[in-house]
C-alpha positions as CSV (number, residue, x, y, z in Angstrom):
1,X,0.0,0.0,0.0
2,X,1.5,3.4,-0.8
3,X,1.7,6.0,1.7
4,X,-1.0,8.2,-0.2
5,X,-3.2,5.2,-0.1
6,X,-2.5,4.7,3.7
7,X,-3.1,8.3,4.5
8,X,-5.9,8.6,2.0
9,X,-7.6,5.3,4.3
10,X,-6.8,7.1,7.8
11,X,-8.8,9.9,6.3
12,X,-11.7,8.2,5.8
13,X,-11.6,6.5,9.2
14,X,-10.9,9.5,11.2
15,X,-14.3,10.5,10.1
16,X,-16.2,6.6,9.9
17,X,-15.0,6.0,13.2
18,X,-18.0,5.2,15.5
19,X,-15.7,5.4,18.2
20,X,-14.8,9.0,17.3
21,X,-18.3,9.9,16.8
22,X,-18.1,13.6,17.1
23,X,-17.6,13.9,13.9
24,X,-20.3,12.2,12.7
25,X,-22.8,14.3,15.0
26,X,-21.4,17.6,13.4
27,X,-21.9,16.3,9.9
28,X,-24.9,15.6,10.9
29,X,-25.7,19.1,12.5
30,X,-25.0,20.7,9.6
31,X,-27.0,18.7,7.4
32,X,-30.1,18.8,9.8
33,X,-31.7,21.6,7.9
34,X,-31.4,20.1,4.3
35,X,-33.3,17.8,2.2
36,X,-32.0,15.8,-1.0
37,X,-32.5,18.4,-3.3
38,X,-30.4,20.3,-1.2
39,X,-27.6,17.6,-2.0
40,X,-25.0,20.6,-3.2
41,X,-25.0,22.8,-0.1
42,X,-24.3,20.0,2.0
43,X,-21.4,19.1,-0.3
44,X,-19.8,23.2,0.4
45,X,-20.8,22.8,3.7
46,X,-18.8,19.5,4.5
47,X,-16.5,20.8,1.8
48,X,-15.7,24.1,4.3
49,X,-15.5,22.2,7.5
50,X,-12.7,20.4,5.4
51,X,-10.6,23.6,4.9
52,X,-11.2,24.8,8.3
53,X,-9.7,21.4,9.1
54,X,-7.1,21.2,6.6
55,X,-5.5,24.3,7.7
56,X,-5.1,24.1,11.1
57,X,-4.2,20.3,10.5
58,X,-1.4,21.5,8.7
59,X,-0.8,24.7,10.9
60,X,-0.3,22.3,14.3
61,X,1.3,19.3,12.1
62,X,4.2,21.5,11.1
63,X,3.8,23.3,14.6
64,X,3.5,26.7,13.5
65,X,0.5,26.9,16.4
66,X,0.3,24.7,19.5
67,X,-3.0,24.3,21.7
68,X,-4.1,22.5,24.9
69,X,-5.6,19.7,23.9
70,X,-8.1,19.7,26.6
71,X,-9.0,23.0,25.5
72,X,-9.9,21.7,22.2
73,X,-11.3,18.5,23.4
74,X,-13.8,20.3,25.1
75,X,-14.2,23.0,22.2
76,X,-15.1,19.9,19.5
77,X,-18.9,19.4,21.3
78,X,-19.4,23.0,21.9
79,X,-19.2,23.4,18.4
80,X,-21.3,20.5,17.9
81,X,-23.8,21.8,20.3
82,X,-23.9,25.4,18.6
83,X,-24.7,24.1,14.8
84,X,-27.0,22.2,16.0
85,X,-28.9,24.7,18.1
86,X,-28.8,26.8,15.4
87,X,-31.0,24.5,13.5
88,X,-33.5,23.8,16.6
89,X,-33.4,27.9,16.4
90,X,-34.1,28.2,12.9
91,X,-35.2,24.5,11.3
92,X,-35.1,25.8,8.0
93,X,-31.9,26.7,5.7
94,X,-31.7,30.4,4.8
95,X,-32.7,31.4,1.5
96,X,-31.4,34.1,-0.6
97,X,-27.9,34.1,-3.0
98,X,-25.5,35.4,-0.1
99,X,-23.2,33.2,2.1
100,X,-25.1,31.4,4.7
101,X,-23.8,31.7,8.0
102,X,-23.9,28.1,8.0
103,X,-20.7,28.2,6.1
104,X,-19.0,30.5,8.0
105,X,-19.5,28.4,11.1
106,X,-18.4,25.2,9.2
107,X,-15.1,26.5,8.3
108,X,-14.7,28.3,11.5
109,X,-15.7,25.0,13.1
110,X,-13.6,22.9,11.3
111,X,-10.6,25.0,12.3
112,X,-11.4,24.1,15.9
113,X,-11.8,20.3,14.7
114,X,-8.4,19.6,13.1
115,X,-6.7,20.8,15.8
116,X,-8.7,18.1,18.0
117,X,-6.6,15.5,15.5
118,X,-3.1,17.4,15.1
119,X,-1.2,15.5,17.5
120,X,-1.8,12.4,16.2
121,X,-1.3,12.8,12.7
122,X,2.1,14.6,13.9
123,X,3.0,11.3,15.7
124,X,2.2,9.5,12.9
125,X,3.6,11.7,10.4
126,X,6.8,11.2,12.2
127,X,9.9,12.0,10.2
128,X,7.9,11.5,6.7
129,X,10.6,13.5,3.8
130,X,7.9,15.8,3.0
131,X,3.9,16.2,4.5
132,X,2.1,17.5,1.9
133,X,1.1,14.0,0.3
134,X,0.1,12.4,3.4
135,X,-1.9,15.8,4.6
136,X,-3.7,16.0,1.7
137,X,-4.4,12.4,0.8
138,X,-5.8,12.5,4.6
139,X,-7.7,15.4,3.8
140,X,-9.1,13.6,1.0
141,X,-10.3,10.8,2.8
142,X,-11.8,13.0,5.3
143,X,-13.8,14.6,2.5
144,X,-15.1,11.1,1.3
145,X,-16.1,10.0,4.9
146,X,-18.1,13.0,5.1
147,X,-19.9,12.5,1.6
148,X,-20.9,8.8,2.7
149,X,-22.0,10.2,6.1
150,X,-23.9,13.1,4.0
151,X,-25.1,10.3,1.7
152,X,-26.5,7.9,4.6
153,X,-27.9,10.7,6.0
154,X,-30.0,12.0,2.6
155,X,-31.0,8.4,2.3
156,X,-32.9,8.4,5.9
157,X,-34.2,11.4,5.1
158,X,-35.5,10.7,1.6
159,X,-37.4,7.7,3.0
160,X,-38.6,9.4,6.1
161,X,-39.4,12.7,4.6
162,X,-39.8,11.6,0.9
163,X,-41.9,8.4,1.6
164,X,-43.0,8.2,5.1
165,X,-44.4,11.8,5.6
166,X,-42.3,13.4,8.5
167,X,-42.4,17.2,7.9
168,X,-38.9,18.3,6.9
169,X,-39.3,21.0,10.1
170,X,-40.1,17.9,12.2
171,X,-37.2,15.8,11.2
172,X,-34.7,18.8,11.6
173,X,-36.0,19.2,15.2
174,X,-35.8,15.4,15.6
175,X,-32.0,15.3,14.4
176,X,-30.8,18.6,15.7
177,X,-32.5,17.6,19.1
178,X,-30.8,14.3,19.3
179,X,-27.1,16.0,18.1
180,X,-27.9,18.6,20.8
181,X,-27.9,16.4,23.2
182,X,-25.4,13.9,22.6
183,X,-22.8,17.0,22.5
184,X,-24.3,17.9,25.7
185,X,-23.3,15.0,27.2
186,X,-19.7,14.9,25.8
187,X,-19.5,18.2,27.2
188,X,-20.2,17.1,30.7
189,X,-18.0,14.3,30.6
190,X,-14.5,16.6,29.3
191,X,-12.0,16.8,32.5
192,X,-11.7,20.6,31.2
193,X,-14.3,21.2,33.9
């Protein structure tokens, strides 16, 4: 396997991982405003959070900024919390041609987010010649975990929306409710307290 492959797989993991759920919640959080035909601002949205992450990924990988990890440990559900709030607030996406704040908070979020990951990649990184090709096949595979989250999460609501009849407001209070309170919990439990 070739290191872009292996990077390229950790990627995808990072995001997959149901041990490592938060990430899956904040996909989620942003997508719990959207319907299928809404398929292509989910993709910038998830697309965003991918730069936010990118950059500080790369910022704390070649340690041009250092945080406290517990800080940012703790920061992860907050920001998990906040999206999704913001859809129990307002359960529909904003209309009009400007930029949403929506994607402001998923870059802005996904800063906070890949400095959650930084140390390990670093560790892992360990004394690879150059980190570009590993950074951005990781970043990659990020990307695609995200898309099959997005996907899986377009299915359910196609068939629950689509076919069964849940309003689109009530399934975005269903999901943003259950997110909510998951990142509620994982707030509680951080030993930044």
């Amino acid at each position: 396997m070739s290191s872009f492959q292996l990077y390229f797989r950790l990627g995808v993991q990072h995001i997959l991982d149901i041990q490592g759920y938060d990430h899956i919640l904040f996909v989620l959080a942003l997508c719990a405003v959207f319907i299928p035909r809404d398929w292509r601002k989910i993709i910038v949205l998830v697309t965003a959070f991918t730069i936010g992450h990118s950059i500080t990924l790369a910022l704390a990988t070649f340690k041009v900024i250092q945080v406290n990890t517990e800080l940012i440990e703790f920061l992860i559900p907050v920001t998990i919390a906040i999206t999704a709030f913001i859809s129990l607030i307002r359960p529909k996406p904003a209309s009009g041609k400007g930029v949403s704040i929506n994607y402001i908070f998923a870059l802005f979020f996904g800063l906070i987010h890949g400095l959650g990951f930084s140390n390990y990649l670093r560790n892992l990184l360990g004394q690879e010649m150059s980190i570009w090709q590993p950074l951005l096949a990781f970043n990659l595979g990020l990307e695609l975990g995200q898309i099959v989250i997005v996907g899986a999460y377009l299915l359910a609501t196609s068939i629950l929306v689509g076919l069964v009849g849940v309003s689109r407001k009530e399934w975005t209070l269903i999901v943003s409710s259950f997110v909510f309170g998951i990142s509620l919990m994982l707030m509680l439990e951080m030993k930044f307290w």
